[in-house]
ZAMARGU-4260 file (C-alpha; in steps of 0.2 Angstrom, whole numbers, plus 5000, padded with zeros to 4 digits):
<rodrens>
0) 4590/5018/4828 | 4606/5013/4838 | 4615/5028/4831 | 4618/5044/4845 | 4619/5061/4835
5) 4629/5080/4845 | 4620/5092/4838 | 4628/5110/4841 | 4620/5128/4837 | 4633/5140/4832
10) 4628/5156/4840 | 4645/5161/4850 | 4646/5179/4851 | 4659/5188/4842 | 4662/5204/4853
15) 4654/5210/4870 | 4640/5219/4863 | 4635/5202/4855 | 4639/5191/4874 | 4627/5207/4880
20) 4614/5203/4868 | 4613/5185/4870 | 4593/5181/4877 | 4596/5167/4892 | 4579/5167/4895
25) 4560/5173/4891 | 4546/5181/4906 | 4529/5182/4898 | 4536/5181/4880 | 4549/5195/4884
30) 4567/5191/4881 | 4579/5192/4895 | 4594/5195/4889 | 4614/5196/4899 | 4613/5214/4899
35) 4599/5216/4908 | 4603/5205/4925 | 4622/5205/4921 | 4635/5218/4918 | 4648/5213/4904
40) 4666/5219/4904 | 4681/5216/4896 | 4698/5216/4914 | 4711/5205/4917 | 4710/5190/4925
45) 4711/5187/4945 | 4728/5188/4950 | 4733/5169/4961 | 4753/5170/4960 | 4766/5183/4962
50) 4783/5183/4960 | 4795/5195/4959 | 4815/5196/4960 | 4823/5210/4969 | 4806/5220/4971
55) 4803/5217/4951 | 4787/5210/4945 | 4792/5193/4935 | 4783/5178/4925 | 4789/5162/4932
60) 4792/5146/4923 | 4795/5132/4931 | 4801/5117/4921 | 4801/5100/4929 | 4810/5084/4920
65) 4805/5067/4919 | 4807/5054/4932 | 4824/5045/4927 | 4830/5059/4914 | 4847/5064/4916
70) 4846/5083/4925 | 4860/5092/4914 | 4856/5087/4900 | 4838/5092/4901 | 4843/5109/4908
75) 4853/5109/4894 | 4843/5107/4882 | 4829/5119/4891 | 4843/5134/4890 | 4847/5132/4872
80) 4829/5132/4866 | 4826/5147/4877 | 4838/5154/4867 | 4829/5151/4853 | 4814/5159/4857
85) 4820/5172/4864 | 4823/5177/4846 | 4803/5178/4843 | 4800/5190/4860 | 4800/5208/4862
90) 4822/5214/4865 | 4817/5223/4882 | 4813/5205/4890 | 4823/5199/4903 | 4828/5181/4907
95) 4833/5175/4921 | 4837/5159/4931 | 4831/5160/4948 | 4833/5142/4951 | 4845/5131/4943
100) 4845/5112/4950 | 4858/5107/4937 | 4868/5121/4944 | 4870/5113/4960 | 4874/5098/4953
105) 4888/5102/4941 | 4895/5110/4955 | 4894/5097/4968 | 4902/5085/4951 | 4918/5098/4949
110) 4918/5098/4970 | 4916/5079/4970 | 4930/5078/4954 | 4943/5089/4964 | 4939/5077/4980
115) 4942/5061/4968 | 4957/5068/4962 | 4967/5072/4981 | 4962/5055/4989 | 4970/5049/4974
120) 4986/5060/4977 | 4986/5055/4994 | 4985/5037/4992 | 4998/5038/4980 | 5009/5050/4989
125) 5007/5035/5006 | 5012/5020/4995 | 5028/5030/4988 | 5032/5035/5005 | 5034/5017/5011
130) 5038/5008/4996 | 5050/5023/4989 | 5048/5017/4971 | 5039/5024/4957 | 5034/5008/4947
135) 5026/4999/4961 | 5018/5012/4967 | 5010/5016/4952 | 5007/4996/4950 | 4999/4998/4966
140) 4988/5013/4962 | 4981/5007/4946 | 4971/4995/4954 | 4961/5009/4960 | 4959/5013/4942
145) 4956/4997/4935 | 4942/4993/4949 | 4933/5009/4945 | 4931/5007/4927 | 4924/4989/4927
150) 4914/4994/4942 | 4907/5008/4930 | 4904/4993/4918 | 4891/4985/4932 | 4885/4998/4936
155) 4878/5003/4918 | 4873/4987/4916 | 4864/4984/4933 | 4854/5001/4927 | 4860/5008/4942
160) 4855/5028/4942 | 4872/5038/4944 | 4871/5052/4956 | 4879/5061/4968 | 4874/5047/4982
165) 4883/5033/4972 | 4897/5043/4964 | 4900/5049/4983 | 4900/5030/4985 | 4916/5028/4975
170) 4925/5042/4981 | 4922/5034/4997 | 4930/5019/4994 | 4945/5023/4985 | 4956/5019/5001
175) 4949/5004/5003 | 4952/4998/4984 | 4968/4999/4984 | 4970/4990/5001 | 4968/4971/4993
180) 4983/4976/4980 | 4993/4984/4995 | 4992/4966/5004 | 4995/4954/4990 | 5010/4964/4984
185) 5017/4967/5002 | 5017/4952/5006 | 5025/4945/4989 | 5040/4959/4991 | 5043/4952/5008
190) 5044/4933/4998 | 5056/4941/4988 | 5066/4951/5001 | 5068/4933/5010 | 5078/4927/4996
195) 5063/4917/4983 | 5065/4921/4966 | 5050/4935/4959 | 5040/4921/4948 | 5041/4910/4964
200) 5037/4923/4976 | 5022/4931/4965 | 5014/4915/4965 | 5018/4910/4985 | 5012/4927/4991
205) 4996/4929/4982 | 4992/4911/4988 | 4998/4915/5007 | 4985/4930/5007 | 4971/4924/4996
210) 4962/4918/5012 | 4961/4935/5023 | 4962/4946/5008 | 4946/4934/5002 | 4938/4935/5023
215) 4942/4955/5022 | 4930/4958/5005 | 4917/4949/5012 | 4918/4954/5028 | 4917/4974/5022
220) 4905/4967/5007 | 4894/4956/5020 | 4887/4974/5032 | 4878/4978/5018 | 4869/4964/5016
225) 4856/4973/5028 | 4855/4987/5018 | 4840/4980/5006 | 4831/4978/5023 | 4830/4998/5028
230) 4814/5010/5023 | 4808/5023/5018 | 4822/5038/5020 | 4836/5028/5025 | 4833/5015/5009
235) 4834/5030/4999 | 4849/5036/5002 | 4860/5022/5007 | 4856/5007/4998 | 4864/5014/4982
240) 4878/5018/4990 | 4881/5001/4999 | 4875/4991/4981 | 4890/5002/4975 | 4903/5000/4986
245) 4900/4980/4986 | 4900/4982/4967 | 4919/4992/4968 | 4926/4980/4981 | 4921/4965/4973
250) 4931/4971/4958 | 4946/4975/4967 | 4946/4958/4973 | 4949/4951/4957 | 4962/4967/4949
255) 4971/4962/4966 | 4974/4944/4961 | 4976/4944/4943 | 4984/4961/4940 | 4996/4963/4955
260) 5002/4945/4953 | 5004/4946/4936 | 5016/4961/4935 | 5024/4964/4950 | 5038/4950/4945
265) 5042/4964/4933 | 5044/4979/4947 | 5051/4968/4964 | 5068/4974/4972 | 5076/4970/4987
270) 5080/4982/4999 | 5093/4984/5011 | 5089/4981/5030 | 5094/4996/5042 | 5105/4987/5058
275) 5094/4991/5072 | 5104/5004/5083 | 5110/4999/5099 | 5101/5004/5116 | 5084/5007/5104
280) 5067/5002/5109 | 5062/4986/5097 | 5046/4983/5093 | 5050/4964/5100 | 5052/4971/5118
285) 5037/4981/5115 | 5026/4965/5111 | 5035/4954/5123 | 5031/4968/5137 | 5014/4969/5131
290) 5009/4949/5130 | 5018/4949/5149 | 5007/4962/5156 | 4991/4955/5148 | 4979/4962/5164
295) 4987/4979/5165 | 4985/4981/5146 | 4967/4977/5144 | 4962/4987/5160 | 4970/5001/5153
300) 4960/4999/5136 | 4945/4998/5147 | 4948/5014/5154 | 4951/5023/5137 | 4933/5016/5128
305) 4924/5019/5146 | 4931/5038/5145 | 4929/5042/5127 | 4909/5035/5130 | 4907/5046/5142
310) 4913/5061/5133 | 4903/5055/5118 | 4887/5055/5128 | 4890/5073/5137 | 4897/5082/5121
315) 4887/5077/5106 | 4870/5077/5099 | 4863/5058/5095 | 4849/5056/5082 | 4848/5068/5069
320) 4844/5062/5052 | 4855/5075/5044 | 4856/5095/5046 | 4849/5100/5031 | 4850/5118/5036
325) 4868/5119/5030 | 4858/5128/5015 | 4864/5145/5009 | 4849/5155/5010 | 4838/5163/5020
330) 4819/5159/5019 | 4805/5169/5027 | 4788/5160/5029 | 4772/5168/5029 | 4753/5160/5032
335) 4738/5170/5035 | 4721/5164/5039 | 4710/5157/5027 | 4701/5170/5016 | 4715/5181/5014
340) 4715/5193/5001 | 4731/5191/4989 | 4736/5210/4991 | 4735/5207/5011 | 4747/5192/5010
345) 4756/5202/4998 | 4758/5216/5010 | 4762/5207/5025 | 4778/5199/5015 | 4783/5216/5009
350) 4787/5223/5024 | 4800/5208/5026 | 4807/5211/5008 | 4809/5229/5012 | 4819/5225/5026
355) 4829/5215/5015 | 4832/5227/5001 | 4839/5240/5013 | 4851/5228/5021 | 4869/5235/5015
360) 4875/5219/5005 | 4874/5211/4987 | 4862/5198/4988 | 4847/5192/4976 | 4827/5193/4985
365) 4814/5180/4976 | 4797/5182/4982 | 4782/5172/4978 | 4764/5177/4987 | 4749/5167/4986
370) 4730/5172/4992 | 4736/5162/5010 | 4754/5161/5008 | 4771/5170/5004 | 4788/5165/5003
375) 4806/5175/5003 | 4820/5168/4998 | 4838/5177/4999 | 4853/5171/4993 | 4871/5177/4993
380) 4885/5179/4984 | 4900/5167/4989 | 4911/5182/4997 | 4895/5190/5007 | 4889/5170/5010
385) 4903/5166/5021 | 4903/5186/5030 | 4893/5190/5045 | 4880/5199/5034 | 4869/5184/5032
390) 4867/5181/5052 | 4865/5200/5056 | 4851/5200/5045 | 4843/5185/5050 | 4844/5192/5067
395) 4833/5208/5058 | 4822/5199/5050 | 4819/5189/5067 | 4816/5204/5076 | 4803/5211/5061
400) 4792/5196/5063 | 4790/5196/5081 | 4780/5214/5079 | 4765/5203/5067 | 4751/5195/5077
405) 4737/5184/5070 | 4749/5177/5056 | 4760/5162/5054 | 4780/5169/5051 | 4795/5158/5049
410) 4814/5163/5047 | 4826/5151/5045 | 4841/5148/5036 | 4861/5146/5040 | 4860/5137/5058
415) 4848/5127/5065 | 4843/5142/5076 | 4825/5149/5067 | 4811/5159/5073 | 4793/5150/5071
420) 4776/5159/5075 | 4761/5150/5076 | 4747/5165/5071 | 4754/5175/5085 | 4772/5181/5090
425) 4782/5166/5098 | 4800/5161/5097 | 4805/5146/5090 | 4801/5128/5101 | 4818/5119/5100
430) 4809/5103/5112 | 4793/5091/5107 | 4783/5076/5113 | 4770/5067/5103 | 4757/5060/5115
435) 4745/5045/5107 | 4730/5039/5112 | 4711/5034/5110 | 4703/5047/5119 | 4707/5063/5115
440) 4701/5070/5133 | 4715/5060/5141 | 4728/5067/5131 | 4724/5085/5135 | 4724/5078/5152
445) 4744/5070/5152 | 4747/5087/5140 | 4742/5100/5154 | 4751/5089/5168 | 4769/5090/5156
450) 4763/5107/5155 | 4763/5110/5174 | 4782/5102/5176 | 4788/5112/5162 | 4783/5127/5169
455) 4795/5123/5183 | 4810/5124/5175 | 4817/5142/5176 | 4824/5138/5158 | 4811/5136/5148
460) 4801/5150/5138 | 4786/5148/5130 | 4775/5132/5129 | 4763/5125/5118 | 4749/5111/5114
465) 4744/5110/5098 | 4731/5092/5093 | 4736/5094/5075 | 4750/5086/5064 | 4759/5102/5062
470) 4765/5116/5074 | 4753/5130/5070 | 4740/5124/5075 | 4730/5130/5089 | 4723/5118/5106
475) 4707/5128/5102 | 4696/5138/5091 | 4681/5141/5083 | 4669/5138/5069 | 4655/5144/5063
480) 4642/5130/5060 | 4626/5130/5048 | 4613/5117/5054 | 4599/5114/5041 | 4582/5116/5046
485) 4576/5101/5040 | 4556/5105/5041 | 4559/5122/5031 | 4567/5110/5017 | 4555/5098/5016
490) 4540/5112/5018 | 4548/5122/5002 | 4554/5104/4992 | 4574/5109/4994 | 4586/5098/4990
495) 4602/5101/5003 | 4612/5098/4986 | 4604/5113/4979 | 4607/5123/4994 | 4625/5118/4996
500) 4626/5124/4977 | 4620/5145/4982 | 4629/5143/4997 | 4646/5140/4988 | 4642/5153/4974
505) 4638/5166/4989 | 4654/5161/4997 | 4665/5161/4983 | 4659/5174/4971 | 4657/5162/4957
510) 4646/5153/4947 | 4652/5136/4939 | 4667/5132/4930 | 4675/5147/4916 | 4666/5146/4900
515) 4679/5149/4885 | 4673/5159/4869 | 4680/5168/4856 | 4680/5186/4856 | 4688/5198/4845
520) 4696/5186/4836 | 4705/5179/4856 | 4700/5166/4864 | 4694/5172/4881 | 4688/5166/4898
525) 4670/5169/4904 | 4667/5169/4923 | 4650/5174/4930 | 4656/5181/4947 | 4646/5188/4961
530) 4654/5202/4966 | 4649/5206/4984 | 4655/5191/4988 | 4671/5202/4992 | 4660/5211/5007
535) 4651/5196/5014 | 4650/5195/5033 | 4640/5183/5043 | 4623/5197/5044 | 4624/5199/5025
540) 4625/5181/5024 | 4610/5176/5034 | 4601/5189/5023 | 4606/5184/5007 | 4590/5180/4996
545) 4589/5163/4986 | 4578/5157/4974 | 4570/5139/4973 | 4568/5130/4960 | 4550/5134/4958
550) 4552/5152/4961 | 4550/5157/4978 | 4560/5170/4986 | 4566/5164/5002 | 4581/5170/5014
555) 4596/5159/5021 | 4592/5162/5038 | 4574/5156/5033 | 4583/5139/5032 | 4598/5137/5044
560) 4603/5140/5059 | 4620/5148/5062 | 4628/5140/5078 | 4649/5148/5084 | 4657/5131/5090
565) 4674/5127/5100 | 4684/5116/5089 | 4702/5109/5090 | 4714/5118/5079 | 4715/5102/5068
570) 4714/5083/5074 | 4727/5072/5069 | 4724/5053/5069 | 4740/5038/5065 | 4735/5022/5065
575) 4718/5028/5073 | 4728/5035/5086 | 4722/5053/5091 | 4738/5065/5092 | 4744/5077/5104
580) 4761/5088/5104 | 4767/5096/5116 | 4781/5111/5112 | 4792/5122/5123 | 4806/5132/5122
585) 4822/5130/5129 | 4833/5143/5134 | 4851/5135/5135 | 4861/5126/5124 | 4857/5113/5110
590) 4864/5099/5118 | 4857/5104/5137 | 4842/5105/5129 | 4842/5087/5121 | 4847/5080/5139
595) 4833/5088/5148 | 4819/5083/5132 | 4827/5064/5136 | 4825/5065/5154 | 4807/5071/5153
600) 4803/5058/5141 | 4810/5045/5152 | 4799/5051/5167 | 4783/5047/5160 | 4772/5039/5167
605) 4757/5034/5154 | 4741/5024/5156 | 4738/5010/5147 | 4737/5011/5129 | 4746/5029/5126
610) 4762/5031/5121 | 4772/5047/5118 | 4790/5050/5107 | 4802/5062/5104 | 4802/5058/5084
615) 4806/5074/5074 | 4807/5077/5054 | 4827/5083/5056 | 4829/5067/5067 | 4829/5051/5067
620) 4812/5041/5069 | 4810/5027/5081 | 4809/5016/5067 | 4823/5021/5056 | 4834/5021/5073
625) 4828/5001/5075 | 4833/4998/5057 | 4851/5004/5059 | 4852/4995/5077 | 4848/4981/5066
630) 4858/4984/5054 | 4874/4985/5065 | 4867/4969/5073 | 4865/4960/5056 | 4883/4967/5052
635) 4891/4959/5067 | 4882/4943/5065 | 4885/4942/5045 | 4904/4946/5049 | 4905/4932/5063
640) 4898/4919/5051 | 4908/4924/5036 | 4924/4920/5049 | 4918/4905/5056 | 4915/4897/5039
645) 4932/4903/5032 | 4941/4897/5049 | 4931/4884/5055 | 4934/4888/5073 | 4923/4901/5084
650) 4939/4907/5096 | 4948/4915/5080 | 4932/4924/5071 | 4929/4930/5091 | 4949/4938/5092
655) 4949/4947/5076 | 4931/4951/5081 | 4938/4963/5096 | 4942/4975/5084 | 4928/4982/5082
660) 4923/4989/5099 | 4941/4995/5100 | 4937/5005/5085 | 4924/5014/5095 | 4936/5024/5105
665) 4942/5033/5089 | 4924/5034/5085 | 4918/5042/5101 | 4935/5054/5101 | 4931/5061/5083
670) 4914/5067/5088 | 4920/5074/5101 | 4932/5084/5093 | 4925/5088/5078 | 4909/5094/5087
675) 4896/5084/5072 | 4882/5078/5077 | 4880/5058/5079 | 4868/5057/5063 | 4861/5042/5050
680) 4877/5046/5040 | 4889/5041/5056 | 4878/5026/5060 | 4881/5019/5044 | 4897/5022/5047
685) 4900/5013/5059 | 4890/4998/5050 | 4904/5001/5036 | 4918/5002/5048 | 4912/4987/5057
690) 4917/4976/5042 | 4934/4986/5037 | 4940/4987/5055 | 4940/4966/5054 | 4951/4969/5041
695) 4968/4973/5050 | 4965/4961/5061 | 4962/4946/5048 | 4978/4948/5042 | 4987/4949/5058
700) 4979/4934/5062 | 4981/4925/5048 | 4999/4928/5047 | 5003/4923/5067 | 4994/4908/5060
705) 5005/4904/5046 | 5019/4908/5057 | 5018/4898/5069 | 5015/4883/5056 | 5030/4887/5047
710) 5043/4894/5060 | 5045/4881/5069 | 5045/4894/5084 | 5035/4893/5103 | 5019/4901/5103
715) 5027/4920/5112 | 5042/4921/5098 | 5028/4917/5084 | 5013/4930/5090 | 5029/4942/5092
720) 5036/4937/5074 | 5020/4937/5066 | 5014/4953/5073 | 5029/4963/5069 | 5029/4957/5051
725) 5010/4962/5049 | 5013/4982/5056 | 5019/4987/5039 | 5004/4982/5028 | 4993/4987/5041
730) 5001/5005/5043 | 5000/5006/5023 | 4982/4997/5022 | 4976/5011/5036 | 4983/5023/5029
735) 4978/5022/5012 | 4961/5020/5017 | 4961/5036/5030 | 4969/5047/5019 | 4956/5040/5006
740) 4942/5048/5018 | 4950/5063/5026 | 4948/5071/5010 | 4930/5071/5013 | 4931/5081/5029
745) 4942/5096/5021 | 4934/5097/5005 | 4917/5102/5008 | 4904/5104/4994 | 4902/5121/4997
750) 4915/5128/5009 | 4913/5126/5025 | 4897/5116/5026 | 4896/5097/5028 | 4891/5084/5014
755) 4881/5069/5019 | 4895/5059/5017 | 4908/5068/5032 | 4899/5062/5046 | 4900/5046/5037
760) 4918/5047/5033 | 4921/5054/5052 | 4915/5038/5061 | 4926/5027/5048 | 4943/5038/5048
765) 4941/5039/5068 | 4938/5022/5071 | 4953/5014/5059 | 4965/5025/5067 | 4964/5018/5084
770) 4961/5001/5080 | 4975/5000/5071 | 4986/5006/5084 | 4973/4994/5098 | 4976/4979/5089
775) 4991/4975/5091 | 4990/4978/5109 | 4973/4968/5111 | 4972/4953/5098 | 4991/4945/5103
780) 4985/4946/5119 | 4970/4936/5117 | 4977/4925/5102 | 4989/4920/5115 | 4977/4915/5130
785) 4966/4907/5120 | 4979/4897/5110 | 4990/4892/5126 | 4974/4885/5136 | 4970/4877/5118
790) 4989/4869/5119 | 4986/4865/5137 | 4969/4856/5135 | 4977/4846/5122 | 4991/4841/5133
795) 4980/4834/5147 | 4972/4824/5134
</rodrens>
């Protein structure tokens, strides 16, 4: 009918006497049974994976979590029911953790904790100083407090995933915070030091300041409006942290002018002015000197951005996406050719792990060996970490590698100095150029001519071409190729499948998939297996005897043709493209090296159609390098519009504008000193400190403005006033926001290693520092040119 019966005959052996008996097939009534074309016996399954820790064999588990589960609380959970079954498992096991990514992150949290807690010290310690009373202070401070918590608020509700990116986020902005409160109760304190009563000069001094407190937030909140726009790597890390940040701020906006306001008629005071001593340099004289000398002034500025440029461009590495070699372990690397045995990969990483073991120092050795690959990872205690031990034995394992030929070795760890073979001794290529194109031949072609000018240079070492995605592989090699005779195939009725089937089987030694069975009461694994397959060479091969379907003895050779064949290593295509790399090594250092890769690049001289870069996975693509060009661009531009709508002019957005490429003095210095590279982290940065940098200058602006409307004074006496009434909040406004981020230079996650966040918090603290000092040597002077050729067009009309 319609109905599909599974029939199934129970004759599964018990025991291997009963798997020997079992008849497969019959020859002239005879039964054939296993035993007689098949030797049954009971071993232990084929080895894949070793592993061992410190020379001794282990079991390795690995337990992975689900995508969005929290990771301490799933390792957690994992230890406490190992605990439990450790209960059920012989006394003489031995757990042990090997790998523990909750590990790292509680201890980046306590790091991250301790960080929170100074940059809150230190803001508060830079408000008391000024102020030099408790209450306000404190006033002051809590806003920090207040805008964190409701900011924490958003963030569980927006689902935002909390991490070490977006805590890192808030740590970051703590200075910044408290900056809002800083102004409105500055400038409501000055109210009430001019003689207005502390309800009257509450209300006055939040409204004075709501429009360039309001401009500042959306100026900083506006550069990341361009962060949605960035892919792949870059969206990863840094769009949380801008969501964040813009979450944060837009929150201390609104502690500012409802909290501040409403409390600080409580906590005013009016203190006593110090008489200017006699003979003293005023600041007056110094801005009066300044708005005189306008030429001389910005000349000099001129000089100092054109000078620190330079040194920025000699002195520091451009383009990294971030060092992750700052790892503390060392990690040796081991591919052999395809076909290795597992003991011959395992031998060949032993000799490393040897070495290791005898090194005189504490340290913990996990190995893991594959049929083709092997890997050793060391690790250190924090007291032999941070010695000389981990470098001397790098250097030893360097030196052990280079004695191995026909293998793949890598060593790397600590610096970003490694060694690198490519299946023959080699040292590691620091330098590369990917070369694309449609013809493969012409590539070689523009790859040999690089090769010739390298050759040149009495600095670089060893060269290589490689047509493959990746480093090891070879210009050329070979191959042995089996071309089917077709006539033999159709004269014997051979289906290629059928062919392909033996061919495999020979090859690999087995026959189909594992059968499972129960024997002895186990459940076991059945594998027919072949076993000369272990000693098969290309003769043995070729005589290999296969059976046709219909039962004629015939040999491989009867049917293919064995033909050697000169391949490329591996062909790599993008976007159609054929690829070509071109790798040398250059002896000098890193940054010489990264000048002479630029100026070879810039050299070339393509046909049309091919294109080469210098795009590495440790730096920065040329697309993700586009992405935060545009993103600096899109920050200017946003910043500009944000002012023009707020002052409705185009002069004033320009003026306060001018602070950010006098920021980039102190940005250039810092690298320079500091000696980091210029990475993704510093370019955003310098997206972030384009619309903080505004900041000082809104508020000097604003006030010269208001000034000048309610002063009654010329144009010099009200830039003068209005600027030297402005140095106090900007000195506490920078201040608080560079003692905010200085924390995250000298507390390191992990001692003496940077976070991805330093290079970040470099670029801002280096930039704010001069600018507040440039400002008020830059923006009176231009406020004052534009305004008195504005006063003197209106006259003539």
């Amino acid at each position: 009918g319609q109905e599909e019966y599974l029939l199934r005959v129970a004759i599964a052996p018990r025991d291997i006497k009963g798997l020997e008996e079992l008849v497969i097939t019959q020859l002239g009534g005879v039964p054939i049974r296993i035993k007689d074309v098949a030797e049954v016996r009971l071993e232990y399954a084929d080895i894949y994976y070793l592993n061992r820790i410190n020379e001794q064999p282990t079991i390795m588990l690995q337990v992975l979590k689900e995508k969005g589960k929290n990771t301490l609380r799933v390792a957690r959970e994992v230890k406490n029911r190992l605990e439990a079954v450790k209960k059920n498992l012989p006394s003489d096991l031995v757990f042990r953790v090997v790998d523990d990514e909750s590990e790292e992150i509680q201890k980046n949290l306590n790091n991250l904790y301790l960080l929170i807690v100074t940059i809150t010290a230190l803001i508060f310690l830079m408000i008391f100083v000024v102020i030099r009373r408790l209450l306000p202070s404190l006033l002051i401070l809590s806003s920090v407090a207040f805008s964190t918590i409701i900011s924490f608020n958003f963030i569980y509700l927006f689902k935002i995933p909390m991490n070490m990116l977006t805590l890192g986020a808030l740590a970051l902005g703590f200075g910044m915070f408290v900056d809002n409160a800083i102004v409105v109760f500055e400038n409501i304190l000055r109210l009430r030091e001019s003689g207005l009563e502390p309800a009257q000069a509450a209300i006055r001094g939040a409204r004075e300041v709501f429009t360039p407190v309001l401009a500042s937030t959306l100026t900083t909140i506006g550069v990341f409006f361009c962060f949605p726009f960035f892919q792949g790597r870059l969206r990863i890390y840094y769009l949380p942290l801008g969501i964040v940040m813009a979450i944060a701020l837009i929150t201390s906006l609104l502690v500012s002018f409802s909290l501040i306001p409403a409390l600080s008629p409580k906590l005013l005071f009016v203190r006593k002015k110090k008489p200017a001593k006699p003979g003293r340099l005023s600041v007056d004289k110094v801005l009066h000197f300044f708005l005189k000398h306008p030429v001389e002034i910005i000349l000099i500025v001129g000089l100092i951005t054109f000078g620190s440029y330079r040194l920025f461009k000699k002195n520091v590495v451009i383009g990294e996406f971030f060092r992750w070699y700052s790892k503390d372990r060392l990690t040796v690397y081991v591919a052999t050719p395809t076909g290795t045995r597992l003991e011959a990969t395992d031998d060949l990483i032993r000799n490393f792990e040897d070495k290791a073991l005898a090194y005189p120092c504490e340290k913990t050795i996990n190995t893991q060996v594959t049929r083709e690959r092997a890997y050793l990872n060391i690790t250190f205690p924090a007291e032999v970490e941070f010695s000389a031990h981990p470098y001397i034995l790098k250097d030893e394992l360097i030196r052990l590698a280079t004695n191995f030929a026909g293998v793949s070795v890598g060593v790397y760890g600590f610096d970003p100095q490694g060694y690198s073979s490519s299946m023959s001794a080699g040292r590691f290529y620091d330098s590369v150029k990917y070369f694309y194109g449609y013809n493969l031949k012409t590539l070689q072609d523009i790859a040999a001519d690089l090769e010739t000018r390298l050759r040149k240079n009495p600095r670089i070492g060893d060269i290589k071409t490689v047509t493959g995605r990746y480093y090891w592989g070879n210009t050329s090699s070979t191959e042995y190729v089996l071309r089917l005779n077709q006539p033999a195939l159709a004269r014997y009725d051979l289906d290629p499948n059928y062919l392909s089937f033996q061919l495999q089987s020979l090859l690999a030694g087995t026959f189909g998939v594992p059968l499972q069975a129960i024997i002895n009461d186990q459940e076991r694994s059945i594998d027919l297996k072949f076993p000369e397959a272990e000693n098969m060479d290309l003769m043995t091969l070729q005589e290999a005897e296969l059976v046709t379907v219909s039962g004629q003895h015939l040999r491989l050779k009867d049917l293919v043709t064995v033909e050697e064949k000169e391949i490329p290593g591996s062909i790599y295509r993008e976007n159609q493209q054929f690829q070509m790399v071109v790798m040398w090594e250059f002896k000098g250092p890193y940054k010489a090296a990264e000048n002479y890769r630029k100026a070879i690049y810039s050299s070339l001289s393509l046909p049309p159609g091919f294109s080469a870069t210098m795009d590495y996975g440790y730096m920065m693509t040329s697309s993700e390098k586009a992405q935060l060009k545009f993103g600096i661009i899109a920050a200017l531009i946003i910043i500009f519009i944000i002012l023009a709508s707020l002052y409705e002019s185009f002069i004033q957005p320009f003026i306060i504008m001018l602070s950010v490429p006098l920021s980039l003095v102190g940005v250039f210095l810092a690298f320079v000193i500091a000696g980091y590279p210029f990475d993704s982290p510093a370019y955003i940065g310098v997206i972030l400190l384009a619309g903080i940098v505004v900041n000082n200058s809104i508020i000097l602006v604003n006030h010269i403005n208001l000034t000048r409307k309610n002063s009654g004074l010329g144009l010099v006496d009200s830039i003068v006033k209005g600027s030297k009434e402005r140095i106090r909040p900007v000195f506490m406004t920078t201040s608080t926001t560079v003692l905010g981020l200085l924390p995250m230079l000298l507390i390191q996650l992990d001692t003496g290693q940077r976070q991805i966040w330093s290079s970040l918090a470099l670029a801002t603290l280096g930039g704010l520092t001069t600018s507040a000092f440039f400002i008020f040597l830059v923006t009176p002077i231009f406020y004052y040119e534009f305004s008195r050729n504005k006063d003197q067009a209106k006259l003539k009309t």
